[in-house]
C-alpha angles and dihedrals in degrees: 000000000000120000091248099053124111115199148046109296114206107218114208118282116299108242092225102046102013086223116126109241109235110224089199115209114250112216112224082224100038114158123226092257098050086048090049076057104048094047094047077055093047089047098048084045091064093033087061088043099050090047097048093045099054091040097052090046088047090043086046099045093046099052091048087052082043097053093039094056097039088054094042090054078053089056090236129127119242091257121033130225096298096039099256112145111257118241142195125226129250097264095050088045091052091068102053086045081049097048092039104048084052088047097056101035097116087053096064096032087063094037090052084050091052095046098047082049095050092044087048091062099039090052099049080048094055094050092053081051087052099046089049098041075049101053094034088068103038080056087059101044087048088050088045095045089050094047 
């Protein structure tokens, strides 16, 4: 981002996670608190990234294992005469979805758990933020009432 914005800029869709990286601005006069903020977003933000990368690599790499066996029980090649990737039908694919969603239910469930922990803190963060920008500026319209 250029040096004179002022605010988060969201980048295009990473190729491993799909998730848009988040560059946060950075205030030159930024408290302790809001910094406390900006860094449990940061690190919600990496905590996403690292998950949805290893689990679409993993998705990836386990459909691709799943089509080739089930063509090769077929007795057919992973592209047919004229090249064209060979595919599987909805029926057959279910069942991998199906198999790999059961297989990695932990996974989310423990994920889910993470991210609700992780939105629960940035967003009593963001409430302390929001009292003290509050009162901050109650102070000031007090000092400027009594001037």
């Amino acid at each position: 981002p250029p040096a004179h914005s002022h605010s988060d800029w969201i980048g295009p869709p990473d190729k491993h996670s799909n998730l848009r990286p988040v560059i946060f601005y950075v205030p030159p006069e930024e408290s302790a608190l809001e910094r406390r903020l900006r860094e449990a977003r940061q690190e919600a933000q990496a905590s996403n990234q690292r998950f949805w990368a290893r689990h679409n690599r993993a998705f990836r790499q386990e459909k691709e294992e799943f089509i080739y066996s089930r063509l090769k029980a077929k007795g057919l090649e992973m592209r047919d005469e004229s090249g064209q990737k060979a595919t599987l039908n909805a029926e057959e694919m279910a069942d991998f979805y199906k198999d790999f969603l059961s297989k990695n239910l932990k996974k989310h469930l423990q994920y889910n758990r993470d991210w609700y922990k992780h939105n629960f803190r940035i967003t009593f963060l963001m409430g302390q933020v929001a009292l003290v920008r509050a009162l901050r500026w109650l102070r000031r319209r007090k000092k400027n009432v009594e001037q």
